[in-house]
N, C-alpha and C positions, 0 to 999 in steps of 0.2 A: 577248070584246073585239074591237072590228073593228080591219079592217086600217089601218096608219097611211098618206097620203093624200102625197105628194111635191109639195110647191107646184110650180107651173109654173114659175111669174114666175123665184123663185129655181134652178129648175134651168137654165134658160136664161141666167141671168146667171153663176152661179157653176160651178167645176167643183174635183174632190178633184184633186191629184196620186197618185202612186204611193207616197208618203212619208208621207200625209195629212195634205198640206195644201192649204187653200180658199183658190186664184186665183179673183180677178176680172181682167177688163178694162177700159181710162178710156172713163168715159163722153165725148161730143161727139167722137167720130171723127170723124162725117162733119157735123158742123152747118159750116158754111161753108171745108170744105174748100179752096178753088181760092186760097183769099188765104194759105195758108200755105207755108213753104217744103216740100222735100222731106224734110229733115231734122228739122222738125216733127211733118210728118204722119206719120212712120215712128216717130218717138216713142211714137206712139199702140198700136202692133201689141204693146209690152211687156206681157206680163201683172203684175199684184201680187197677192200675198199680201195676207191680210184681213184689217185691225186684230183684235188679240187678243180687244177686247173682243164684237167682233160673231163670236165664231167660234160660240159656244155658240148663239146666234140662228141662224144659218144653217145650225147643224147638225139644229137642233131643225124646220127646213123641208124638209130631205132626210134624212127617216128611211132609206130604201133605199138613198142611193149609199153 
């Protein structure tokens, strides 16, 4: 059987913790950044954890992490 193949797209978007659990980051960081306040845009740096239901999807795209 060959070897299982790690999507790109999702390893760049998603990442495991130490606990194993799948953070993402909000998308539109930078789409029109300069109209926001400071405290908006740092809103942005929070990472989240990944609705339950997409965990099994995302895990099934990163066979190796």
């Amino acid at each position: 059987m060959p070897k299982l193949k790690t999507h790109k797209g999702a390893k760049s978007r998603f990442f495991i913790t130490a606990k194993g659990k799948i953070m993402r980051t909000k998308g539109g960081k930078t789409h029109f950044r300069r109209n926001r306040s400071k405290t908006a845009r740092r809103l942005y740096d929070n990472k989240l954890e990944v609705n339950k239901v997409n965990v099994e999807q995302i895990k099934r795209l990163l066979p190796g992490v």
